[in-house]
Residue, then its C-alpha position, 0 to 999 in steps of 0.5 A: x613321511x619323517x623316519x627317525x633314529x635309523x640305525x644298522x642292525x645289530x645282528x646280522x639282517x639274514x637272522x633278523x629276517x628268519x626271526x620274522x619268517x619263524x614268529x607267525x609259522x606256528x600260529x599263522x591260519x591255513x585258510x582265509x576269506x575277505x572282501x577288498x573294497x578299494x577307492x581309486x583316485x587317478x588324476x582326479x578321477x575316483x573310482x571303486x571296485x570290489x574284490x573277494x578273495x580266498x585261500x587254503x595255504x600254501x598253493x590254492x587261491x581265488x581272486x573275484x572281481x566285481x559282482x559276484x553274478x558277473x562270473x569273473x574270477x582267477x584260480x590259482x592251484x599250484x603253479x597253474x593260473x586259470x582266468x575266467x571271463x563270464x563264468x568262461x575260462x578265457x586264460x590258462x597259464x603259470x601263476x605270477x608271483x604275488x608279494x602280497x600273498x608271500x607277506x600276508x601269509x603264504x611265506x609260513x607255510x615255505x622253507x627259509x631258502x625258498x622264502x628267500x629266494x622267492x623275495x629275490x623275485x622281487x629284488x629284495x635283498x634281505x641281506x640289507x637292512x636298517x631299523x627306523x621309527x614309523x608312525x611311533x613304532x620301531x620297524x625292521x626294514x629289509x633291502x636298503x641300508x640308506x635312510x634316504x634310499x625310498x626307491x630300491x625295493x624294500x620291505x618293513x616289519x613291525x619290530x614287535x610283532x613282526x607283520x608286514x606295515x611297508x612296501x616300496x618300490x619302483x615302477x613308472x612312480x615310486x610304489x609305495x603300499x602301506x597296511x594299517x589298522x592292524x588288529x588280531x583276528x582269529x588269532x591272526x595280525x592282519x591290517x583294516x586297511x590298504x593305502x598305495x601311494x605313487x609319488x607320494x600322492x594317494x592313489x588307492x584306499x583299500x579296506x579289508x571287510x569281513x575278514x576270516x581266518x581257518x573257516x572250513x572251505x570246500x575244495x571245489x571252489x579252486x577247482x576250474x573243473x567245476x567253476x561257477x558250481x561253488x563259492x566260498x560265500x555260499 
């Protein structure tokens, strides 16, 4: 994957992230639904899974997994984590952090500190940056300075309208997601589609299908209390 015309930025890269940070604060939905439907290749075997995933920003999120009947789902209310097996809570605990909801929206309803500070989590260090030319357009990357450099944790914006396109790092392969496909929806910049690469070899194709932004939800459906009364599909 051939990036072109690396530069330093201009300016300095804490005000080149904040411009990102405030571009969609206004405008960004406080709500949203959508089905993943993910093709897994893993050593030459494929698989497939479905996840459905909703939200109300910026604390409440559900996440579940397979067919809805199977009753396997995780709430995340504030700080809290609830998993359930079977419609039966199996796990309480403290929600991990989660850089996809960070970037595909929950970092506008954050203070600039805390967005940073949550971005150091990941070892990103925002104070570091570059820009290049991806796929035919400009892009703003935070976390590294060398163009050469595809194993420190970074992250890569659209220089234009500023939404997440990359996300790199290093694991047991290097870690290298990419959202595609952008398109506005309700007003709203979100990718159609998902592609995670581990040293370099597709190793997940996710598609985002049926995708909602600021739909009225009720309340209940993030409640553990009341698991399995209501679903956001419902």
């Amino acid at each position: 994957m051939l990036v072109l015309q690396s530069q330093s930025f201009a300016q300095t890269t804490e005000s080149k992230f904040k411009a990102v940070w405030q571009k969609h604060r206004d405008t960004w939905a406080k709500s949203f639904t959508w089905q993943e439907h993910t093709v897994v290749t893993d050593y030459k075997q494929v698989s497939e899974n479905d996840v459905y995933r909703a939200g109300i920003l910026p604390d409440k999120f559900r996440e579940d997994r397979g067919s809805l009947d199977d009753g396997n789902a995780e709430l995340q209310v504030g700080s809290a984590s609830f998993t359930f097996k079977k419609y039966k809570q199996a796990h309480k605990g403290l929600a991990s952090a989660n850089i996809e909801e960070l970037i595909l929206g929950r970092l506008y309803f954050q203070s600039f500190d805390a967005v940073k500070s949550e971005f150091g989590k990941f070892k990103i260090d925002i104070t570091k940056g570059r820009t290049a030319t991806w796929k035919g357009r400009k892009v703003l990357i935070f976390g590294v300075t060398n163009p050469i450099d595809t194993v420190s944790e970074q992250i890569w914006y659209d220089a234009t309208e500023l939404y997440p396109v990359r996300w790199m790092y290093q694991s047991t392969q290097d870690q290298d997601i990419q959202y595609l496909g952008y398109r506005k929806i309700n007003g709203v910049w979100f990718p159609s589609d998902r592609k995670v690469y581990g040293n370099r070899k597709l190793r997940q194709h996710t598609k985002f299908l049926h995708v909602s932004f600021n739909s009225e939800l009720n309340p209940a459906i993030f409640d553990p209390e009341q698991f399995g009364s209501y679903h956001w599909l419902q």
